[in-house]
DOBA-523521 format. One record per residue (C-alpha): residue number from 0; residue in three letters; chain; x, y, z. Coordinates in Angstrom, 3 decimals. Example, Ala and Ser with C-alpha at 12.3 -4.5 7.8 and 13.67 -1.06 7.14 Angstrom:
BEGIN
+-----+---------+--------+----------+----------+----------+
| num | residuo | cadena |       px |       py |       pz |
+-----+---------+--------+----------+----------+----------+
|   0 |     ALA |      A |   12.300 |   -4.500 |    7.800 |
|   1 |     SER |      A |   13.670 |   -1.060 |    7.140 |
+-----+---------+--------+----------+----------+----------+
REM end
This chain:
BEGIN
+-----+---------+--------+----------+----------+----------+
| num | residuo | cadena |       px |       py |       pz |
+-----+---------+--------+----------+----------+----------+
|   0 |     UNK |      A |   35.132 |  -29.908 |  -51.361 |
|   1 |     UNK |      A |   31.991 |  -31.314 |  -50.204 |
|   2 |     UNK |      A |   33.703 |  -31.021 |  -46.344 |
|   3 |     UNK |      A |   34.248 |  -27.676 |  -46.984 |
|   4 |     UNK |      A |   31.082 |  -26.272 |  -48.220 |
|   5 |     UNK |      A |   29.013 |  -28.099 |  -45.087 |
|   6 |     UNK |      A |   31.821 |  -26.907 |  -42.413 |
|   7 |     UNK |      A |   31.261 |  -22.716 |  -43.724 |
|   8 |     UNK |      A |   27.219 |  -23.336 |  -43.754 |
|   9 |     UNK |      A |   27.805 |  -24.740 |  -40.168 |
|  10 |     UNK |      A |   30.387 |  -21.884 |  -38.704 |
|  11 |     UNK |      A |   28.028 |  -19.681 |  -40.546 |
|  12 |     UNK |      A |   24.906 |  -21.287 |  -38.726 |
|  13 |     UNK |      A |   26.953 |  -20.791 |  -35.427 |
|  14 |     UNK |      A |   27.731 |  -17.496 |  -35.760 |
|  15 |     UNK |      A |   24.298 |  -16.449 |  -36.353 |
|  16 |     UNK |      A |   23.325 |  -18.281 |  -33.470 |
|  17 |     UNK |      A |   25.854 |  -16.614 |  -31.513 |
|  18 |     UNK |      A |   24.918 |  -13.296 |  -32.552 |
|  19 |     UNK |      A |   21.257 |  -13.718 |  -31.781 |
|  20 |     UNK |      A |   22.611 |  -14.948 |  -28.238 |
|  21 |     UNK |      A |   24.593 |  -12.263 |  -27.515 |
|  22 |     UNK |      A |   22.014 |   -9.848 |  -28.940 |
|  23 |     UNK |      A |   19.316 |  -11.657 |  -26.210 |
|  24 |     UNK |      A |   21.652 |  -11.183 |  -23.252 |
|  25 |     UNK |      A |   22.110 |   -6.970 |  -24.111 |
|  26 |     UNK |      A |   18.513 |   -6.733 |  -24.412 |
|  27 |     UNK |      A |   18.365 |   -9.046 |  -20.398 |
|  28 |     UNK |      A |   20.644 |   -6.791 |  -18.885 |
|  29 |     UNK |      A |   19.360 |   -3.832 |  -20.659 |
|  30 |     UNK |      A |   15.640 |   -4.593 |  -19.147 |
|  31 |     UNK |      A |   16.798 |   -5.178 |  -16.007 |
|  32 |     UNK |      A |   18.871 |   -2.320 |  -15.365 |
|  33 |     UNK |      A |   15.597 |   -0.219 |  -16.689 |
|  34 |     UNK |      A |   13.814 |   -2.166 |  -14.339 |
|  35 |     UNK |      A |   11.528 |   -3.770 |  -17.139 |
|  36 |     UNK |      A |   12.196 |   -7.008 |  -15.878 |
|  37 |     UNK |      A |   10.933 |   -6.688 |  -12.575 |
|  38 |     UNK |      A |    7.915 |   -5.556 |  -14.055 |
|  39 |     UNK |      A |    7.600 |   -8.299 |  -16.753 |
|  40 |     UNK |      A |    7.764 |  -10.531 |  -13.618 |
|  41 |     UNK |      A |    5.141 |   -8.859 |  -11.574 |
|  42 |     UNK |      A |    2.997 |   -9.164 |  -14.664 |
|  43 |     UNK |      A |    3.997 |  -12.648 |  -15.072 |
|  44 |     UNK |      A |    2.892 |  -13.384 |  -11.376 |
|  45 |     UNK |      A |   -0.397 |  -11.303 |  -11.434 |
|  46 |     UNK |      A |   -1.320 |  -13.455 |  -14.972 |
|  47 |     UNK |      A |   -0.483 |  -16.860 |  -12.830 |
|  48 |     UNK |      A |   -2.935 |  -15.609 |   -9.775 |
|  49 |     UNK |      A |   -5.976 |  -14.078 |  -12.327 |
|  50 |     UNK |      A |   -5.476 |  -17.594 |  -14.379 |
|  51 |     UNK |      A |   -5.898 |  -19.563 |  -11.103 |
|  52 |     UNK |      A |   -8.650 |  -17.067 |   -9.318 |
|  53 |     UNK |      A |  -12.583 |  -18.664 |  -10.193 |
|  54 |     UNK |      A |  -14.360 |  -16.752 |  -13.542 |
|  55 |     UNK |      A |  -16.353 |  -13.499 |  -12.362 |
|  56 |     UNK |      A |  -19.774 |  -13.424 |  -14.229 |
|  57 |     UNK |      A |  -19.794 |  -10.400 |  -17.035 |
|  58 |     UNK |      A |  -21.732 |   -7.303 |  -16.700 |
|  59 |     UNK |      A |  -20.120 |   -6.762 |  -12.598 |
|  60 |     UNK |      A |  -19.213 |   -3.320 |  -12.155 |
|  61 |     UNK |      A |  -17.493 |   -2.233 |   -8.731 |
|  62 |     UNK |      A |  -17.503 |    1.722 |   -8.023 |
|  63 |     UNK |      A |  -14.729 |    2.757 |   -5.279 |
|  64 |     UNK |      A |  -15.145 |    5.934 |   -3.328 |
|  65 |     UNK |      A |  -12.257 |    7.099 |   -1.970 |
|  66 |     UNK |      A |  -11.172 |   10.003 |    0.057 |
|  67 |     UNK |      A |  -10.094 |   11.855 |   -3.495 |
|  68 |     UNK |      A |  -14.364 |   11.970 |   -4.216 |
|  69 |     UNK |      A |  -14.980 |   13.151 |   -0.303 |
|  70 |     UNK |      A |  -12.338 |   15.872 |   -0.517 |
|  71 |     UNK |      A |  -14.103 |   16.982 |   -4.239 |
|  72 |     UNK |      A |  -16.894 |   17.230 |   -1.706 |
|  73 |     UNK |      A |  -15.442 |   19.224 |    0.632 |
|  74 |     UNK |      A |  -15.455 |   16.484 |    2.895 |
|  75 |     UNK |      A |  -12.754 |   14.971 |    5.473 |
|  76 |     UNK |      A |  -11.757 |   12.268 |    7.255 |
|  77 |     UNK |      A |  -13.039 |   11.267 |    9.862 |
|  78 |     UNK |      A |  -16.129 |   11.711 |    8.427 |
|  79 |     UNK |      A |  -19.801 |   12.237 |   10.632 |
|  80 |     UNK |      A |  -21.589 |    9.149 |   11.318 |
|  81 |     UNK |      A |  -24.818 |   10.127 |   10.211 |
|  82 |     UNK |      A |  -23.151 |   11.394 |    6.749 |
|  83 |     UNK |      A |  -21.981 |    7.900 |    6.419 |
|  84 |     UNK |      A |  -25.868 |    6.906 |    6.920 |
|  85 |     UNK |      A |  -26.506 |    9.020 |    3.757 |
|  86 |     UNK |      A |  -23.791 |    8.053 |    1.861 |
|  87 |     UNK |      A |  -24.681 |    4.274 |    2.319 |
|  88 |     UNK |      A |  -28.585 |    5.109 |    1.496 |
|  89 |     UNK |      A |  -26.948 |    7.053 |   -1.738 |
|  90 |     UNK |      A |  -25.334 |    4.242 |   -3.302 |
|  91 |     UNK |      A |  -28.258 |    1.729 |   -2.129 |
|  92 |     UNK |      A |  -30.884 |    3.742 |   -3.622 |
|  93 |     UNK |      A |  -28.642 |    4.084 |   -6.773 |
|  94 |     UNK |      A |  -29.129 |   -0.204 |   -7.309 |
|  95 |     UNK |      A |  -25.834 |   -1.520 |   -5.560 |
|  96 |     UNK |      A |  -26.489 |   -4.949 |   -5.172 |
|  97 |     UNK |      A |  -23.621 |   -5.241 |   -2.672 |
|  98 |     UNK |      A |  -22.311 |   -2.373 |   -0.163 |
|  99 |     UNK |      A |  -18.652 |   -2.805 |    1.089 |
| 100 |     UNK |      A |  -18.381 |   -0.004 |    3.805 |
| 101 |     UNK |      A |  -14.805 |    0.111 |    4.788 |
| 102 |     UNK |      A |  -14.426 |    2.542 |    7.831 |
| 103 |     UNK |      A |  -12.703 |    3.150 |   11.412 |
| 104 |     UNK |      A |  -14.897 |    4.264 |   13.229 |
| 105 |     UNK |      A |  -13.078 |    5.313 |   16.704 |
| 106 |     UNK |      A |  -13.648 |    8.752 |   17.665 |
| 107 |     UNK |      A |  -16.566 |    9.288 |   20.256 |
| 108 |     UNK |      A |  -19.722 |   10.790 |   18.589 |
| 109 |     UNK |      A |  -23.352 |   11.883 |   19.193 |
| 110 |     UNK |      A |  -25.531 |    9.126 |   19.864 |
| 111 |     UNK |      A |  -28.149 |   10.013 |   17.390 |
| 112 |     UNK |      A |  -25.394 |    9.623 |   14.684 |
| 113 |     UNK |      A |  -24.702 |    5.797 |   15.472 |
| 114 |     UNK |      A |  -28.595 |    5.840 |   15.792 |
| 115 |     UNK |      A |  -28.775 |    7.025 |   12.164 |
| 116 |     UNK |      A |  -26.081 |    4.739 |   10.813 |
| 117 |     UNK |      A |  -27.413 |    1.935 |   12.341 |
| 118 |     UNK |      A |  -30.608 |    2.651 |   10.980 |
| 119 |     UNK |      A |  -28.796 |    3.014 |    7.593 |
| 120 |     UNK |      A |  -27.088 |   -0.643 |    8.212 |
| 121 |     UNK |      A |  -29.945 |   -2.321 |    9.091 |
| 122 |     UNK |      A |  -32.314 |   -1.195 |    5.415 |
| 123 |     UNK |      A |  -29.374 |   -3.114 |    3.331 |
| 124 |     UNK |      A |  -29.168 |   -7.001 |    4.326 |
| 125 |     UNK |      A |  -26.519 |   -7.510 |    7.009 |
| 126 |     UNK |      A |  -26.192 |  -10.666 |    8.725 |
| 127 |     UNK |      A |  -22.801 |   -9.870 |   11.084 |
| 128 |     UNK |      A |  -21.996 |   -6.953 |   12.525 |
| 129 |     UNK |      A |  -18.555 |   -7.065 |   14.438 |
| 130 |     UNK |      A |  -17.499 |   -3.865 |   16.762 |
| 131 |     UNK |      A |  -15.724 |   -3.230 |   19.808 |
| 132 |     UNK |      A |  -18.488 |   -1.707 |   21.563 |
| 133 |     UNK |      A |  -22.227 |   -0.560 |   20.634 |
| 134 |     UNK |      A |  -23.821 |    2.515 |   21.527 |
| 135 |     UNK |      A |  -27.533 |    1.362 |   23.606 |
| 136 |     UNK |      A |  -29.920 |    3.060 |   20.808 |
| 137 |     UNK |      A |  -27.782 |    1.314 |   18.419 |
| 138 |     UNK |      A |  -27.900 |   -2.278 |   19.648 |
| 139 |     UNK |      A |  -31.670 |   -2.256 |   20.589 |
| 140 |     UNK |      A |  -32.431 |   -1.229 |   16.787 |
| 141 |     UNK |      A |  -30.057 |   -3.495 |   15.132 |
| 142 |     UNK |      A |  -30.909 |   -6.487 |   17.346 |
| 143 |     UNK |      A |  -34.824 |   -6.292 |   16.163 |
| 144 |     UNK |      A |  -33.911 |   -8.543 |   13.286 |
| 145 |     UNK |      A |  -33.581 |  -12.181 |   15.027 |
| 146 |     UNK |      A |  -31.263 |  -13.466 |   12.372 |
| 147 |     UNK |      A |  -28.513 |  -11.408 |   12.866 |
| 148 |     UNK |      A |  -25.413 |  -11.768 |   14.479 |
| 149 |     UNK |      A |  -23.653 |   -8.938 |   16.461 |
| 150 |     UNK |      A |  -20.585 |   -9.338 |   17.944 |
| 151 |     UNK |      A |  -18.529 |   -7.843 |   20.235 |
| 152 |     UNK |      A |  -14.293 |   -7.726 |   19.339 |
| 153 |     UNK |      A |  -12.099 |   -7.752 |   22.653 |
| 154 |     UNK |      A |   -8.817 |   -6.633 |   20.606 |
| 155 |     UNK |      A |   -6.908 |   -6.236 |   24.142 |
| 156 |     UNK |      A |   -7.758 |   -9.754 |   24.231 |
| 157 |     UNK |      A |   -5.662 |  -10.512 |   20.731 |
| 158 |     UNK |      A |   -2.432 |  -12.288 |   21.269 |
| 159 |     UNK |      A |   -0.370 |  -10.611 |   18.956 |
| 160 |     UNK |      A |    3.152 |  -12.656 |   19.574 |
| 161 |     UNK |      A |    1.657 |  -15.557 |   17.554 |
| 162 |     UNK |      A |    3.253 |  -16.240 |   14.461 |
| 163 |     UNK |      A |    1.952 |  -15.705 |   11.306 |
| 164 |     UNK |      A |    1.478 |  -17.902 |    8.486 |
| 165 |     UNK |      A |    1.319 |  -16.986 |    4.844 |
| 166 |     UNK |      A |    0.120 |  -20.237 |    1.853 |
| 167 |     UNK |      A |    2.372 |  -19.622 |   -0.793 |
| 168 |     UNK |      A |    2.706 |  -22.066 |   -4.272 |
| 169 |     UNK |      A |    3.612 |  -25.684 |   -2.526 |
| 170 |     UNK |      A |    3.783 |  -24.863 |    0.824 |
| 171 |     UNK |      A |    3.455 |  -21.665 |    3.343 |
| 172 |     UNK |      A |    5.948 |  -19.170 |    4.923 |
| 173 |     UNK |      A |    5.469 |  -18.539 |    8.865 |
| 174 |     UNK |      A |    6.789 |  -15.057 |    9.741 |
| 175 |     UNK |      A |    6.568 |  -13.390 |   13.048 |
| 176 |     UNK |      A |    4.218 |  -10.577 |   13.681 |
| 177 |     UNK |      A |    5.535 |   -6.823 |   12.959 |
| 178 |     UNK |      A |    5.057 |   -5.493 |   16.665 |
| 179 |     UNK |      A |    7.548 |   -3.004 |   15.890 |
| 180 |     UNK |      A |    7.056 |    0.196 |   17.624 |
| 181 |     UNK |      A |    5.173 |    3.182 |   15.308 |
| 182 |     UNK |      A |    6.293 |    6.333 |   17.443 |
| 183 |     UNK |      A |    9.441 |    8.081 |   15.372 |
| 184 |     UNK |      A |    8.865 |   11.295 |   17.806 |
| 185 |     UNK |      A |   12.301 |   10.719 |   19.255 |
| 186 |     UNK |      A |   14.621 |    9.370 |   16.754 |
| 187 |     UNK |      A |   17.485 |   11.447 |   15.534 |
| 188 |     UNK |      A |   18.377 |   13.129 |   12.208 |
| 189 |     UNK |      A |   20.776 |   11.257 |    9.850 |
| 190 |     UNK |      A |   20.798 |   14.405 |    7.793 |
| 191 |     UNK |      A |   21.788 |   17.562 |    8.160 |
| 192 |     UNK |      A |   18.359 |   19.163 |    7.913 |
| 193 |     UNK |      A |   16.001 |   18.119 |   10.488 |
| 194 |     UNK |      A |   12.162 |   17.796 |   10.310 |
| 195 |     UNK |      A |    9.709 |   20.140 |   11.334 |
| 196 |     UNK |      A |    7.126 |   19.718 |   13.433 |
| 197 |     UNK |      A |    4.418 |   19.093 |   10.873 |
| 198 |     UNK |      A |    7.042 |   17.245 |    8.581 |
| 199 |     UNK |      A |    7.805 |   14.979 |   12.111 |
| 200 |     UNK |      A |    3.506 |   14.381 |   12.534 |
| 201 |     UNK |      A |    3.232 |   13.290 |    8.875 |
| 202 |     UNK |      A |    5.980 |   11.221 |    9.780 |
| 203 |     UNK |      A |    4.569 |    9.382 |   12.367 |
| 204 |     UNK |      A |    1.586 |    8.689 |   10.809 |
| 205 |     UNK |      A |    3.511 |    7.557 |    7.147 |
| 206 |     UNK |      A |    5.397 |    4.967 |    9.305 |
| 207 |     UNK |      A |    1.743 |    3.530 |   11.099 |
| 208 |     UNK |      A |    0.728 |    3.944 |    7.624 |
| 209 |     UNK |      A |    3.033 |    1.446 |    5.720 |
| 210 |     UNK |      A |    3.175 |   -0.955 |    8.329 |
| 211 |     UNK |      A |   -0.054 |   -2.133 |    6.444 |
| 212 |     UNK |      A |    0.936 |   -2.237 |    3.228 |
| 213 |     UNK |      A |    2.090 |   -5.030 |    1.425 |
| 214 |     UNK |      A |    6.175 |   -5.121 |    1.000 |
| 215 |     UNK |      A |    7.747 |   -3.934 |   -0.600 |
| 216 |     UNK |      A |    6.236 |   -0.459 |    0.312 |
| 217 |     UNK |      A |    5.965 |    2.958 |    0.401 |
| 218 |     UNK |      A |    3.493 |    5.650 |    1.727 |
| 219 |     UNK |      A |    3.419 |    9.524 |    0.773 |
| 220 |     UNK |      A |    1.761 |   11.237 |    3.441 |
| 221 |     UNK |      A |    0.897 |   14.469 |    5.429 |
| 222 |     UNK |      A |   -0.374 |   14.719 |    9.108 |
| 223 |     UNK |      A |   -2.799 |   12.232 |    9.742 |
| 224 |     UNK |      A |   -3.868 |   11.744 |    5.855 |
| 225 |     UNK |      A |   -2.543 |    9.506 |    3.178 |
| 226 |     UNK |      A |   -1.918 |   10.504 |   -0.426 |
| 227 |     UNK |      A |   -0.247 |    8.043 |   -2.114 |
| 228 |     UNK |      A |    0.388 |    4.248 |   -1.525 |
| 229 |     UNK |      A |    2.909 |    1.892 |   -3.441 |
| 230 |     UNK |      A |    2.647 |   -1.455 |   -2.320 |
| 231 |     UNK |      A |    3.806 |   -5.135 |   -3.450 |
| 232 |     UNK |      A |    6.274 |   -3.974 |   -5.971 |
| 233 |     UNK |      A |    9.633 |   -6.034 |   -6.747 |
| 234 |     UNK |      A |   11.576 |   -3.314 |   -5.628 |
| 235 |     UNK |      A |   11.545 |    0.077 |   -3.840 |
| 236 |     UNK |      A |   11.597 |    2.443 |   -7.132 |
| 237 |     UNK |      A |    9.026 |    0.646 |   -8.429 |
| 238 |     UNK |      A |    6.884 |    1.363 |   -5.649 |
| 239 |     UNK |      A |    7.306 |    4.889 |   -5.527 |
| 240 |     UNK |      A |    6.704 |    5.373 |   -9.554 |
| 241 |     UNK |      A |    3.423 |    3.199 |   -8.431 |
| 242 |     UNK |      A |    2.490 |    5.598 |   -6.053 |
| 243 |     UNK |      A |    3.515 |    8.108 |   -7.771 |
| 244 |     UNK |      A |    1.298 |    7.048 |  -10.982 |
| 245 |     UNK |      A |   -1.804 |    7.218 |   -8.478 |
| 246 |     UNK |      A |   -1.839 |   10.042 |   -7.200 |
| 247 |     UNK |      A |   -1.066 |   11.557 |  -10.580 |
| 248 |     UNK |      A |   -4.369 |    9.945 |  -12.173 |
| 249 |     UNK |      A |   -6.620 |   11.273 |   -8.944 |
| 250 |     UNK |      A |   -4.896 |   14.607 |   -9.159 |
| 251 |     UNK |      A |   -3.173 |   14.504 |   -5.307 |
| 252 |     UNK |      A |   -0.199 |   16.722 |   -5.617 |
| 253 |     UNK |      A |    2.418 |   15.153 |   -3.076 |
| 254 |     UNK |      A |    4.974 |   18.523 |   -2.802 |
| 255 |     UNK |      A |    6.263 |   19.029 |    0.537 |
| 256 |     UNK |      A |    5.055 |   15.709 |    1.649 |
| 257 |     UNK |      A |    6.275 |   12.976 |    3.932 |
| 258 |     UNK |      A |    7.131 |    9.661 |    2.652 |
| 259 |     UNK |      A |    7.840 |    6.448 |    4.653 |
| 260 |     UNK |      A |    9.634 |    3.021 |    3.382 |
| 261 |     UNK |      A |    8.740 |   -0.228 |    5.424 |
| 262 |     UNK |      A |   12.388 |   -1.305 |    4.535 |
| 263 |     UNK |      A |   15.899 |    0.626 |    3.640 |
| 264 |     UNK |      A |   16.816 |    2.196 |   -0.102 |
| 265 |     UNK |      A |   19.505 |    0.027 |   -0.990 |
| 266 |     UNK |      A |   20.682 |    2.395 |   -3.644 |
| 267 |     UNK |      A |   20.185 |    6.756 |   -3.634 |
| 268 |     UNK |      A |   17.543 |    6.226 |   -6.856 |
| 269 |     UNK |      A |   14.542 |    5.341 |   -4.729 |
| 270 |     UNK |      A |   15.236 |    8.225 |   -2.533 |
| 271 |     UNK |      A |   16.259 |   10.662 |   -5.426 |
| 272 |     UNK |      A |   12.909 |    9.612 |   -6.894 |
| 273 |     UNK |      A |   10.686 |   10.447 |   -3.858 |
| 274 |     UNK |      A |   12.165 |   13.652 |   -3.703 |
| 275 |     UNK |      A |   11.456 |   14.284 |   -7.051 |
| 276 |     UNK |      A |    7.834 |   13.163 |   -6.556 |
| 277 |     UNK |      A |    7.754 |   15.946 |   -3.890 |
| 278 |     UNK |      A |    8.832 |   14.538 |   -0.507 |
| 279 |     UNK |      A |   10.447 |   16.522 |    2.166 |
| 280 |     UNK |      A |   10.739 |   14.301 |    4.785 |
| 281 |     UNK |      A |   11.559 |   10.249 |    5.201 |
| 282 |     UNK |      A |   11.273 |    7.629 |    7.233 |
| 283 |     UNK |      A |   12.780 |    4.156 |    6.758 |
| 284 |     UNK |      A |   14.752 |    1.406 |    8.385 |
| 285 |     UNK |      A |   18.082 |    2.199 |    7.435 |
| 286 |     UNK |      A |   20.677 |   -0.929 |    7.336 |
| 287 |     UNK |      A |   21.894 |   -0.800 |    3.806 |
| 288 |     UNK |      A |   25.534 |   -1.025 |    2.708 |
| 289 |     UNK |      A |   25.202 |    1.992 |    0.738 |
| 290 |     UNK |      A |   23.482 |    4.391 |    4.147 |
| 291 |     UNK |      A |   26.178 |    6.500 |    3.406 |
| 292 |     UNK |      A |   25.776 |    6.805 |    0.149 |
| 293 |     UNK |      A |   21.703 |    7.303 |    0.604 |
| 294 |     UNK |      A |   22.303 |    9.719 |    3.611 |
| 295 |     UNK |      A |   24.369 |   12.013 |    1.029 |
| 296 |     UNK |      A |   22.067 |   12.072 |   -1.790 |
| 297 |     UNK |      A |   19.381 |   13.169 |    1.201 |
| 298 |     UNK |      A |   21.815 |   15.965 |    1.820 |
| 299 |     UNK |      A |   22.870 |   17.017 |   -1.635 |
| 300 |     UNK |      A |   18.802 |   17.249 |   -2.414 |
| 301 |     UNK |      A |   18.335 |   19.180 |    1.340 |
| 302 |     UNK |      A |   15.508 |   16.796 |    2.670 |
| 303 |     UNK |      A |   15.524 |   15.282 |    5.863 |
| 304 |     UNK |      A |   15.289 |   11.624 |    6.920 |
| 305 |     UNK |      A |   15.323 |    9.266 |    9.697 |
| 306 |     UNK |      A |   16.399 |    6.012 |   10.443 |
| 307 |     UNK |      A |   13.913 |    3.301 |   12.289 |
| 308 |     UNK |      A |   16.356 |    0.692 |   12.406 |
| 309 |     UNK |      A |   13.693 |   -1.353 |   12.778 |
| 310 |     UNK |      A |   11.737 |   -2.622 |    9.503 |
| 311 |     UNK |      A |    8.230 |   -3.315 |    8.584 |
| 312 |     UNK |      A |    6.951 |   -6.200 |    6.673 |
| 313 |     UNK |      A |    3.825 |   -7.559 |    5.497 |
| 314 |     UNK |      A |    4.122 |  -10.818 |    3.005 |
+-----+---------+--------+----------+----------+----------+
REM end
């Protein structure tokens, strides 16, 4: 008897733990087929870096302006040199303790404008200024202060066939450089509704775009301006809903946009969802298994897309 009663408490005990088992392994697959997961992973990983990263002191408040608060402005990119020397007197005068001016400044321009912004420069403390080339006015008013360093950058000088080399947890991954070439002008249709010309310039400048974003990536985009950026996600839907989620919160509508992917859609769902986003147009690597399958969904949803064959990547 006493056998008995201890053998039905223990299949009993095992059954329960079976159940709770099996009920653990629905809810695993369930989460990963939703893609929760992936998330709960990324979230794991960006918990491990914040843990690790040194204690900020409280009361630090960053402020980013973005192209969303120039356009409210009615302002574009690229914007005037000497409007830069404003902005940057703006925010000083406002009590920013630290200015982080983050802008290409290529195009030619008057020389009283890069007389104005370096004017604006040199009223905030700046010890190194780095540029390929300054304009005369320019240097002899930013060189009055003795302790600063200005410094010329000789990019054509920049060998860029040397490998990289990332530092990852216990030990570092050495890549080689993404030279891999950013015009799409001449690469055929694998759908049956080609690009139009302004579909085939926001092309071009989606697939420069992504290059620089962190894989795996995405980049909604018309000609010669970015909208939306999904970068560093665990898989390629998850970067579009990213991007997707941004430009939703800053109010950028992305209909009849371009979208490039710095690697292939292994499945039709990241595709299906940039098209739902808005996309027209795309622009990845192509290589999957599934292409075919991909390249029908593309047709069935009447957008066009090209394939690279080569991918980006930035790790």
């Amino acid at each position: 008897m006493r056998v008995g009663r201890w053998w039905r408490r223990r299949r009993a005990r095992l059954l329960q733990l079976w159940a709770v088992g099996l009920v653990a392994a629905c809810a695993v697959t369930g989460a990963s087929a939703m893609g929760y997961l992936e998330s709960l992973q990324a979230r794991a990983l960006d918990l491990l870096i914040y843990l690790q990263s040194p204690r900020q002191p409280s009361g630090l408040v960053i402020v980013a302006i973005d192209d969303a608060a120039f356009d409210a402005l009615g302002r574009r990119q690229p914007l005037p040199r000497d409007y830069l020397a404003r902005v940057l007197r703006g925010v000083t005068r406002a009590g920013a303790a630290a200015v982080g001016l983050d802008v290409s400044l290529r195009a030619a321009t008057a020389p009283e404008a890069d007389l104005e912004l370096a004017r604006a420069v040199d009223e905030i403390f700046t010890e190194v200024l780095l540029a390929p080339d300054f304009a005369p006015d320019a240097l002899e008013w930013l060189r009055r202060k003795k302790q600063r360093r200005l410094l010329r950058v000789h990019t054509e000088r920049i060998d860029r066939t040397q490998p990289e080399w990332r530092r990852v947890f216990g030990g570092v991954l050495v890549q080689e450089p993404d030279i891999a070439s950013e015009d799409v002008s001449a690469l055929p249709p694998v759908t049956a509704r080609k690009p139009s010309e302004e579909e085939l310039r926001a092309l071009r400048f989606a697939w420069k775009v992504v290059k620089h974003v962190k894989s795996n990536a995405v980049v909604f985009a018309r000609a010669g301006r970015t909208l939306a950026l999904g970068g560093g996600a665990t898989s390629r839907v998850d970067a579009i809903h990213a991007a997707c989620a941004k430009a939703a919160r800053v109010g950028i509508p992305l209909q009849g946009s371009a979208l490039a992917s710095d690697a292939f859609f292994p499945f039709p769902d990241g595709l299906e969802a940039a098209v739902a986003a808005g996309a027209r147009a795309i622009v990845q690597p192509g290589g999957s298994l599934r292409d075919a399958e991909v390249i029908a969904a593309a047709d069935r949803l009447e957008v066009s897309m090209l394939f690279t064959g080569v991918r980006h990547f930035r790790h």
